[in-house]
C-alpha positions in Angstrom: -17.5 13.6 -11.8 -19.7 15.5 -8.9 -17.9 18.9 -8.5 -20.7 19.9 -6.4 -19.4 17.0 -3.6 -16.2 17.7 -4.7 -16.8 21.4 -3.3 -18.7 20.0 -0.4 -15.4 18.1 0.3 -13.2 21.2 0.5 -15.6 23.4 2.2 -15.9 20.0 5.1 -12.2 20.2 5.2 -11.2 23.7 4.9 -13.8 25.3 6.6 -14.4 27.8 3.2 -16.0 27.4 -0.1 -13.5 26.4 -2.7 -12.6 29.3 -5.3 -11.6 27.2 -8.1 -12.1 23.7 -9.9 -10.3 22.2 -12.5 -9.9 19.0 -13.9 -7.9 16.7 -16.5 -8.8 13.6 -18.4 -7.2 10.1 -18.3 -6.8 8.4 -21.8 -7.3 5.4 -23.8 -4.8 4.4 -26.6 -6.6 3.3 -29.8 -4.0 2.1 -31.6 0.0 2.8 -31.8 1.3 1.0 -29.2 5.0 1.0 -28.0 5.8 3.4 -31.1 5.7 6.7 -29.2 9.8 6.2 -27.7 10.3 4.7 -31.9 9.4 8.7 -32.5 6.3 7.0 -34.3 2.5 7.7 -34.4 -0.4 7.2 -31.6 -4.0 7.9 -31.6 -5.0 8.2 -28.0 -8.4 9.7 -26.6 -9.0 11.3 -23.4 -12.3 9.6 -21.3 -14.9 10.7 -19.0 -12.8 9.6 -16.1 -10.7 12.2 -14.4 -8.9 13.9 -11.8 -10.1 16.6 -10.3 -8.8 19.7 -7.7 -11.0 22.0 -5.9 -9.1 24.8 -4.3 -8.4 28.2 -3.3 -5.5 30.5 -3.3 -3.3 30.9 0.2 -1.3 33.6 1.0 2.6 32.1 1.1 4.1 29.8 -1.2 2.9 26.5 0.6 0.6 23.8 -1.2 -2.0 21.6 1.0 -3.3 18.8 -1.0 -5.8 16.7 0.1 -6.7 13.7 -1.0 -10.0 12.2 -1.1 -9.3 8.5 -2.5 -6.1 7.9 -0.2 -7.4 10.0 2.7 -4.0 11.4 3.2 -2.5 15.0 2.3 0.5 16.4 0.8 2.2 19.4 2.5 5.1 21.1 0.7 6.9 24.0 0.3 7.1 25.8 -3.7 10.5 27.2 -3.1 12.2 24.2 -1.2 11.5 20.9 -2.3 12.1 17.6 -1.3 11.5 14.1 -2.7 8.9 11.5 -1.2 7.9 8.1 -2.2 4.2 8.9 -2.2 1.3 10.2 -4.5 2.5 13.9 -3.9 5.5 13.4 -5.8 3.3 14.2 -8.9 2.4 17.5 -7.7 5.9 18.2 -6.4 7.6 17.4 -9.9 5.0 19.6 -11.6 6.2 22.5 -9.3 9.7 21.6 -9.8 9.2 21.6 -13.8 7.5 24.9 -13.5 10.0 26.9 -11.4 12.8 25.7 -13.6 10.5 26.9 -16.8 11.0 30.2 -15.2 6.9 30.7 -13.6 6.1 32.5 -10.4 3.9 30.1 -8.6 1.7 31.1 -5.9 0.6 28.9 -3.0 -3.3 26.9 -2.7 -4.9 24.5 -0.4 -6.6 22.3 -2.3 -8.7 19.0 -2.2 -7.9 16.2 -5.0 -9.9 13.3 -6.3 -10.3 10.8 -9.2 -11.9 8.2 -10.9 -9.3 6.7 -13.0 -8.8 3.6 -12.1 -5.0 3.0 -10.8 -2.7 0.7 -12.6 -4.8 0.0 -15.4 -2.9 2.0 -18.2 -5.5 4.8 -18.5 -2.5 7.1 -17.6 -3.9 8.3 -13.5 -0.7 9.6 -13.4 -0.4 12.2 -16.6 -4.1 13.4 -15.5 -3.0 14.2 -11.6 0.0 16.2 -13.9 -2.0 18.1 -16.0 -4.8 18.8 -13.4 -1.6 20.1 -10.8 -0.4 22.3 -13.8 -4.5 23.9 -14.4 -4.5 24.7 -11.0 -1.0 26.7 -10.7 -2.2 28.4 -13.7 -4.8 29.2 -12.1 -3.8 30.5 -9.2 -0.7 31.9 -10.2 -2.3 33.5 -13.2 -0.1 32.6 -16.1 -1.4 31.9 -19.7 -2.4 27.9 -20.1 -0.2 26.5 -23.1 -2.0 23.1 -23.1 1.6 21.5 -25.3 3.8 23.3 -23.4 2.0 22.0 -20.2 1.6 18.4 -21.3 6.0 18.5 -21.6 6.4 20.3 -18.3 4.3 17.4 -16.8 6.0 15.0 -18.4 9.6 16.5 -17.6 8.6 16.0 -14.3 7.5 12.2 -14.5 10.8 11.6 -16.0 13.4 13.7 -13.9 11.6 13.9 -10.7 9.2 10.9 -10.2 11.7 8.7 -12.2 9.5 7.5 -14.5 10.8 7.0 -17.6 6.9 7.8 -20.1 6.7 9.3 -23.5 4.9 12.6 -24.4 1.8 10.4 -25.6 -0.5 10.3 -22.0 0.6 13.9 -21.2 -0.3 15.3 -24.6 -3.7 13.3 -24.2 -4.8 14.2 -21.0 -4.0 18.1 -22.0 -4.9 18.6 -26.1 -7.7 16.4 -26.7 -11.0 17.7 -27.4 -14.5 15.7 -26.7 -15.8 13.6 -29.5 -12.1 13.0 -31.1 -9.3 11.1 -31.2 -5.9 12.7 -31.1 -3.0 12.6 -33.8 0.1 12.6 -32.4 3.4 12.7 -34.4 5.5 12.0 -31.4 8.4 13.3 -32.8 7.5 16.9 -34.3 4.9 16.8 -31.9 2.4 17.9 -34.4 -1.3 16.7 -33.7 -4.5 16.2 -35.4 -8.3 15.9 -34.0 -9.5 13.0 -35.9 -13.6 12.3 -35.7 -14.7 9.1 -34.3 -17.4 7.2 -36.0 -20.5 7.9 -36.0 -22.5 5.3 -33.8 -19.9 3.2 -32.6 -18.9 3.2 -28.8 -15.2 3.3 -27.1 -15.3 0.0 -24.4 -12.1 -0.3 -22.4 -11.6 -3.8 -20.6 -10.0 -3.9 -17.6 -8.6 -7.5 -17.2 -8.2 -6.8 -13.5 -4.8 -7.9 -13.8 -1.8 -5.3 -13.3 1.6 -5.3 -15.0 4.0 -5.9 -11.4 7.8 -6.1 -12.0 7.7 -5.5 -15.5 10.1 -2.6 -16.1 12.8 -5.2 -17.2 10.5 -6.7 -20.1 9.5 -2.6 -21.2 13.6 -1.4 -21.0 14.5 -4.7 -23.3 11.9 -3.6 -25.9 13.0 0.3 -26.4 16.9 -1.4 -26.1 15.7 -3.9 -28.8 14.3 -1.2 -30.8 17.2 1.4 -30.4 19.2 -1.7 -31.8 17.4 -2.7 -34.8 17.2 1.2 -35.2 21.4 1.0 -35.3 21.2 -1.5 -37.8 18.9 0.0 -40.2 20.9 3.2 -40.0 18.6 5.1 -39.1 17.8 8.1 -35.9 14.3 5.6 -35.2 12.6 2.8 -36.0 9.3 5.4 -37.4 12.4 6.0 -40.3 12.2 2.4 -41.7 9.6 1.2 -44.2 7.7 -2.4 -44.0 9.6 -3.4 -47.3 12.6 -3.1 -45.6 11.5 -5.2 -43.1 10.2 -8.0 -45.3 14.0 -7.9 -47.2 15.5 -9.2 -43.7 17.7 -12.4 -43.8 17.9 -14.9 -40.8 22.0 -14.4 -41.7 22.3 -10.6 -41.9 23.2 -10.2 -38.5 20.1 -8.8 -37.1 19.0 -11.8 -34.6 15.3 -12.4 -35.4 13.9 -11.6 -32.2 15.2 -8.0 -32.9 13.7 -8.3 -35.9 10.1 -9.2 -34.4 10.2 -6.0 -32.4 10.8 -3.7 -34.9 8.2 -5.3 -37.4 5.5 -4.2 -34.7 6.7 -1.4 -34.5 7.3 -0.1 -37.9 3.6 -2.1 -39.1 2.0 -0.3 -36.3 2.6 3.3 -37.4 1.4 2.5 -40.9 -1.5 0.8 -38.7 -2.4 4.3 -37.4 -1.7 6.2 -40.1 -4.5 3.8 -41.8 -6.5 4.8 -39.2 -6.8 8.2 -39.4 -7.9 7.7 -43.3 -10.8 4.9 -42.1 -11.6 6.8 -39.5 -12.4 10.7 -41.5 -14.0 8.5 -43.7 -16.2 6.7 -40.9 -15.2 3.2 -41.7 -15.9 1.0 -38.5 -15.3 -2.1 -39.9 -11.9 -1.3 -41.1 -11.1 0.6 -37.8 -11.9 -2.9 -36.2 -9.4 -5.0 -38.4 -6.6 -3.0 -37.9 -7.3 -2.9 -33.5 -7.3 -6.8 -34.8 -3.7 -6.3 -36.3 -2.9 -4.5 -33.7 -3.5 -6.9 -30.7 -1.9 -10.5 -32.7 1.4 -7.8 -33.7 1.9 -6.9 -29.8 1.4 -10.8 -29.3 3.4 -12.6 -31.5 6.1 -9.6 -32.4 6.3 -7.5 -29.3 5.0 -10.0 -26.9 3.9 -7.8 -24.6 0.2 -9.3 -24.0 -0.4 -11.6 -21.0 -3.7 -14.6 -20.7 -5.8 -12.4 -19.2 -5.5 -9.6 -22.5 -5.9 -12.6 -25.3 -8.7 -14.0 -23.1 -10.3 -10.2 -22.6 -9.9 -9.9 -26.3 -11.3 -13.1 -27.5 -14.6 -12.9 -25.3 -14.8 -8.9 -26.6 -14.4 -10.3 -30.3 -16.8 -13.6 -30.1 -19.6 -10.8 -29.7 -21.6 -9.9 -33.2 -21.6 -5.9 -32.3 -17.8 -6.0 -32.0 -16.1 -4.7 -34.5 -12.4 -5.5 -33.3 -10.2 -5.2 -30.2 -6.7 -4.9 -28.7 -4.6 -5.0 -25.8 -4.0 -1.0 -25.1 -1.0 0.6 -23.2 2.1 -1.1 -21.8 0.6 -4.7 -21.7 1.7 -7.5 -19.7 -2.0 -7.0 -18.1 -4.0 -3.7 -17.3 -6.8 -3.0 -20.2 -7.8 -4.0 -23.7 -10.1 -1.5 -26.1 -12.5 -2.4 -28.0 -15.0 -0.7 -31.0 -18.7 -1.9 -30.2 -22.3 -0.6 -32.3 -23.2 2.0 -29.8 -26.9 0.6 -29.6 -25.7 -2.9 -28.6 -23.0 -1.9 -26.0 -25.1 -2.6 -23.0 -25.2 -6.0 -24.4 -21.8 -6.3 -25.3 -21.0 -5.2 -21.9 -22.7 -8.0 -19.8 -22.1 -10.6 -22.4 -17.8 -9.8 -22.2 -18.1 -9.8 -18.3 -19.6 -13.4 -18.1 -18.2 -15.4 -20.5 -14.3 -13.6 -19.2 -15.2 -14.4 -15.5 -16.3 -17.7 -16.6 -13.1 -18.1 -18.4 -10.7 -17.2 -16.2 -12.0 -16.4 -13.1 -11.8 -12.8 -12.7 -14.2 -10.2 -12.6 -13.5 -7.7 -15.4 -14.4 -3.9 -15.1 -15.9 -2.4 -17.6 -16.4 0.7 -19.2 -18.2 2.8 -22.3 -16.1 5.7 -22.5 -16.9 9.4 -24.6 -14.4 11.1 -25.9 -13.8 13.9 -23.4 -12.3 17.6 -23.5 -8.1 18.2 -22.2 -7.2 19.8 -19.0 -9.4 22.4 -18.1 -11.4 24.8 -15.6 -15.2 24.5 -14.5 -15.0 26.7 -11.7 
């Protein structure tokens, strides 16, 4: 990101040099998918594509946002609130989420900009969150608590924005440190920085296709899970052992569809508590199989993939410096990660985006992502 235009931005629009800048990561899911509501595991890693405010402190308790990508601005009052249908409802909920966590925010005009692409499951949304909450921090001067910030910002996507998320893209975009993964125990919330492997590369695949009307398919899946969960007995699905699965009768009740969902599930947080082990001990190739494991469970157990994921997948997975691949977030379209031999990812790159468009017709977007820092301040 250019903070310098960034600044050149504010000062074109304001008519004053910015005082501040701050910024906060989007995020790539490398394996755990659909257990974070199961109160399961995920290993998610912020990238070098971000949101980002420039701004400066007013004297009243107004906020001015401006943003650079829509062209439009959001104008709103701290102390009286009101819903919109537009991107300032992020900004808005944050407030909201603040004031009722008992902070005394102050007013700032403020230009905003990002390049995470929208709709593509690298969680635009949690980054605009975090980066809202930097920048009352900032200017209100209150101590940053980068957990406690990551469940204000998703209080508000929940209550205010309506969105039902998990903690997993907030806790991401605000904890994560460059050149790691992050841990996340999604219910005690306790987090570990695991090391990446040394020469491998972090390629998310962007199958240009987006996910639509699919809150229906994502609501049956957590009811699915909360009813397998009933019949095991247990609070969540993260409580139930694989052996336990593999001891289910077609006649006990359970329908096998159920079933399915909670095998993904339940295999997937073993799948990332794997690997964490392969991954301390620097073992790409196994790191590969289970992002393998990963994509054919979502597929044939969760069924959450679409053509254009398998089809991503494949053409990632035909290359020699791949060492696996998966669908990653949501599903039902959006992106797919893959772990590529650093040297040969320009390669990998080029070779991926011809053979998919040749495939199916689209034109992927690609990108080799670092591990990047959480939410922070570089002005």
């Amino acid at each position: 990101m250019n903070y310098e235009l960034i600044a050149h931005s504010f000062e074109t629009y304001f008519n004053t040099k910015p005082k501040f800048i701050v910024r906060a990561p989007g995020r790539v899911n490398l394996i755990g998918e659909h257990t974070d509501y199961n109160d399961g595991f995920v290993l998610p890693m912020a990238i070098d594509r971000e949101v980002c405010i420039a701004f400066s402190p007013r004297a009243d308790d107004k906020v001015r946002l401006f943003s650079l990508d829509l062209q439009t601005d959001s104008v709103f009052n701290i102390h009286s609130l009101t819903s919109s249908h537009d991107w300032g409802q992020y900004p808005k909920g944050v407030a909201n989420q603040l004031l009722k966590a008992g902070y005394d925010l102050k007013g700032f005009n403020g230009i905003i900009t990002g390049n995470i692409p929208q709709g593509a499951g690298l969680s635009s949304s949690a980054a605009v969150e975090l980066a809202t909450a930097k920048a009352f921090s900032v200017v209100s001067n209150f101590e940053w608590n980068a957990v406690k910030m990551a469940k204000i910002s998703q209080q508000a996507e929940n209550e205010w924005v309506g969105v039902n998320s998990g903690i997993m893209d907030q806790m991401a975009s605000a904890v994560c440190k460059a050149g790691f993964a992050l841990f996340l125990d999604c219910r005690s919330l306790e987090i570990q920085h695991i090391p990446l492997p040394k020469d491998i590369s972090i390629v998310v695949l962007d199958t240009s296709t987006r996910r639509g009307l699919v809150d229906s398919a994502y609501n049956e899946r957590r009811n699915q899970c909360e009813e397998a969960a009933r019949w095991f007995e247990v609070k969540a699905l993260r409580d139930v052992s694989a052996k336990e699965v593999g001891d289910w009768k077609v006649e006990s009740g359970l329908s096998e569809v159920v079933m399915k969902r909670a095998r993904h599930v339940i295999t997937e947080n073993e799948r990332v508590l794997e690997a964490i082990d392969v991954m301390k001990n620097g073992n790409a190739k196994r790191l590969g199989e289970l992002f393998n494991q990963s994509h054919e469970s979502l597929r044939a157990d969760f069924e959450v993939t679409n053509d254009a994921l398998n089809m991503i997948v494949a053409c990632a997975r035909e290359q020699d410096s791949c060492y696996g691949a998966r669908m990653t977030g949501a599903g039902f379209g959006g992106c797919a990660v893959a772990l590529v031999d650093a040297e040969k990812s320009s390669a990998f790159v080029k070779a991926v985006e011809t053979t998919y468009q040749h495939k199916s017709g689209l034109e992927a977007n690609i990108y080799v992502c670092k591990a990047s820092e959480g939410a922070s301040q570089v002005l």
